[in-house]
Structures are given as structure tokens and as C-alpha cells.
C-alpha positions as CSV (number, residue, x, y, z in Angstrom):
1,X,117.1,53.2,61.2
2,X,117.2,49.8,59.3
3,X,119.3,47.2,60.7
4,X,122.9,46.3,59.0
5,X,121.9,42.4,59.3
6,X,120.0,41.4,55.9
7,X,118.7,38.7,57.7
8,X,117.0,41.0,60.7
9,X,113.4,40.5,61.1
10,X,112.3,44.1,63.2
11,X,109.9,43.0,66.4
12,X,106.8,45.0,66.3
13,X,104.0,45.2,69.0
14,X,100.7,45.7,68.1
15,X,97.7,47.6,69.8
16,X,96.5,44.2,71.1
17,X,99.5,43.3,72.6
18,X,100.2,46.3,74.0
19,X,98.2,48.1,77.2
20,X,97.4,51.7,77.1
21,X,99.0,52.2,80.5
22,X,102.7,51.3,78.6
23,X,101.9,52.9,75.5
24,X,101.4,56.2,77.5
25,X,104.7,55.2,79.8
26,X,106.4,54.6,76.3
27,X,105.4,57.8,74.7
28,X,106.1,60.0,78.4
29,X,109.9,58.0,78.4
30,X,110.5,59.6,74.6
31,X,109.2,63.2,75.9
32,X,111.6,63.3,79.0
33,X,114.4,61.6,76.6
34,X,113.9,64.1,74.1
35,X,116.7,67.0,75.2
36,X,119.5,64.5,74.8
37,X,118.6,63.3,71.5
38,X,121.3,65.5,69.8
39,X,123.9,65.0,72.3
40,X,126.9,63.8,70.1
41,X,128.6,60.8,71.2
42,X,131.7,59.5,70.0
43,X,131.3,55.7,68.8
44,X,134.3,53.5,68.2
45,X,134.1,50.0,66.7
46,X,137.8,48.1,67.9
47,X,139.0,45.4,65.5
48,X,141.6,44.6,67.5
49,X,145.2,46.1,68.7
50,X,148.8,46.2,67.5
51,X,151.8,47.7,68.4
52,X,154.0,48.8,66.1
53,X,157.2,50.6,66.1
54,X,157.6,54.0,64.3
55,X,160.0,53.9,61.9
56,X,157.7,50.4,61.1
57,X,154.9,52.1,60.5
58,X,156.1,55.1,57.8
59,X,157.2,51.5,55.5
60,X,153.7,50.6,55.5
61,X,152.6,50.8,51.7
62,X,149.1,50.3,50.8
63,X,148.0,46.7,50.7
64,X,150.5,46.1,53.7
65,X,148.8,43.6,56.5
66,X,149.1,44.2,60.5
67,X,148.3,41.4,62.6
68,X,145.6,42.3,65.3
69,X,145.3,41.1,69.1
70,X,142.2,39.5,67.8
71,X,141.2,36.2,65.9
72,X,138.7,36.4,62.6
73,X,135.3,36.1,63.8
74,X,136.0,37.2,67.3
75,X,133.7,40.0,68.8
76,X,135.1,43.5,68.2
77,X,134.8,46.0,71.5
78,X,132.2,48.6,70.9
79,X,132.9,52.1,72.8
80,X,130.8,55.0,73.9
81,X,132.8,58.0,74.7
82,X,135.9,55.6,75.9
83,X,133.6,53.9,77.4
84,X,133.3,49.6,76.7
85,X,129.3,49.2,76.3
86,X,129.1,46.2,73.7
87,X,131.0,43.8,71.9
88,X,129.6,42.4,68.5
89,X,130.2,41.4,65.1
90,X,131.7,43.2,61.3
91,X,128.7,43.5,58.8
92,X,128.4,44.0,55.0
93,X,125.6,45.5,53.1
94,X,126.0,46.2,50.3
95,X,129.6,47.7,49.4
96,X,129.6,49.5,53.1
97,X,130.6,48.1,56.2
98,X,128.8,47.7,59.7
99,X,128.4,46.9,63.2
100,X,125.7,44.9,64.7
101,X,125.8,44.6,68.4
102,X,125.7,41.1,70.0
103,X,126.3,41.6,73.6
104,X,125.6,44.3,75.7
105,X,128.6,44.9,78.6
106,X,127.7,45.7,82.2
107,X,130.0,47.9,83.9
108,X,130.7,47.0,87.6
109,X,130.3,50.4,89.7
């Protein structure tokens, strides 16, 4: 999958960088990986919050404006199945937008 950033540069390894002992750990970490690969997940990309009142929102009219929780170019929350995994940034390419993820969150157990 090709990265939303037109700037990204992809980091490859090559055979000289790489030992046989992780290629073959690499390549055994796919195989045992490989029955959840069409797991569906639900993915939600948070802009930001806003409460708004019923009646309020059946006057909305196309082009209307909703102030978020959230200031431009602040991270957006990145979800997993309700679950907070990542925060990071809106991207355009082209006429579609994206996500790119900046930070990865760790969840205290």
C-alpha cells in the first residue's frame, strides 16, 4: 500500500543488510500472522467533537460550519475497534483525503 504523504520515501533493507536468521524470523512472523489478515477492523479517524442540540442540528444546510473541540493542525485521534491506538495528521492526494499516522499511543494495562 503506498503511503498518503507525497513526500514519503519507503525504507527498504537489502540482502546485505539483512541476516538470514531475521529474514527467516520475518517470513515465519507473516506465516503465523497470516489467519488474521482478513479480520475486519473498524477504523475511525476523529477530527474533533461537538455537541450540538437537536432541533440545531435538522437547521444545518449544506455549507453550514460546526466548531470542533480541536485546533487546525492539531493531531486527530486514530481508533481501532473503539479503541485510541494513534493520533496523526489530515492528508491530501490528489482530490481524496487521508490519514498518516504520527504517533503511536500506548495503552496502560
Amino acid at each position: 500500500m503506498d503511503d498518503l504523504r507525497p513526500d514519503y520515501e519507503p525504507t527498504r533493507a537489502y540482502a546485505a543488510e539483512v541476516s538470514p536468521e531475521e529474514a527467516a524470523d520475518g517470513l515465519a512472523g507473516a506465516v503465523e500472522l497470516e489467519s488474521v489478515f482478513d479480520v475486519p477492523v473498524r477504523v475511525q479517524a476523529v477530527l474533533g467533537r461537538s455537541a450540538v442540540e437537536v432541533s440545531q442540528l435538522l437547521k444545518l444546510a449544506p455549507g453550514a460550519v460546526i466548531e470542533l473541540d480541536r485546533r487546525v493542525g492539531e493531531a486527530i485521534d486514530i481508533f481501532v475497534n473503539d479503541r485510541l491506538v494513534a493520533r496523526g495528521e489530515v492528508v491530501l492526494v490528489d482530490d481524496h483525503l487521508g490519514v498518516t499516522m504520527t504517533e503511536i499511543v500506548k495503552q496502560d494495562a
